[in-house]
C-alpha positions in Angstrom: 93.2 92.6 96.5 89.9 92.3 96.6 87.8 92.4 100.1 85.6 89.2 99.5 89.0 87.1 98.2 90.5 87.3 101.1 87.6 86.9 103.5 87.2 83.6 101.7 90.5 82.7 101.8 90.5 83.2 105.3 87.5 81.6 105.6 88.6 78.3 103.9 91.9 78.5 105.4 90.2 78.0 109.0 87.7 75.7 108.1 90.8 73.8 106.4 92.5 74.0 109.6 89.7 72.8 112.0 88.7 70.0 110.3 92.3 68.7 109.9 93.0 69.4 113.8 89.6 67.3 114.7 90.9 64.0 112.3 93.7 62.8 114.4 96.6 63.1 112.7 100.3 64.0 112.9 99.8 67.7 112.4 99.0 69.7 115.5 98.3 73.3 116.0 101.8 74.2 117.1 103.1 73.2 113.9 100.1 75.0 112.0 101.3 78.4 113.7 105.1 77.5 113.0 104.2 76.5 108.9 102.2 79.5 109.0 104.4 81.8 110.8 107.6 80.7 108.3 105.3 81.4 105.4 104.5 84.8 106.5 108.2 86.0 106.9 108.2 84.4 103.2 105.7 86.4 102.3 106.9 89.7 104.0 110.3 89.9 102.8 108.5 89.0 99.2 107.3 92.0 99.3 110.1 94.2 101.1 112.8 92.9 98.4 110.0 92.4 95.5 110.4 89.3 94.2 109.6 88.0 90.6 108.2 84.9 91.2 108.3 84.7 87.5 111.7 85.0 87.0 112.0 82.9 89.8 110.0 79.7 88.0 111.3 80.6 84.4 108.2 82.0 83.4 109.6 85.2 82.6 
């Protein structure tokens, strides 16, 4: 992947984050790091058992 697409992701993804944890809201940070947690097991065993997502959505 490309080094300056994941900087901004990054990037985004924290700004995302701050301004939604300085709005008060339902969402705190403990539930940030859980979502984000579960997502990255998804994303792991993605990879480990590669995954079509393709196939998966009947695009394929």
């Amino acid at each position: 992947m490309n080094k300056n697409l994941v900087l901004a992701v990054l990037t985004s993804f924290i700004a995302v984050s701050a301004l939604l944890l300085s709005v008060r809201s339902p969402i705190t940070a403990e539930s940030l790091i859980g979502y984000g947690a579960v997502l990255a097991i998804v994303a792991m065993a993605a990879v480990e058992y590669r995954i079509d997502w393709k196939r998966i959505f009947g695009r394929g």
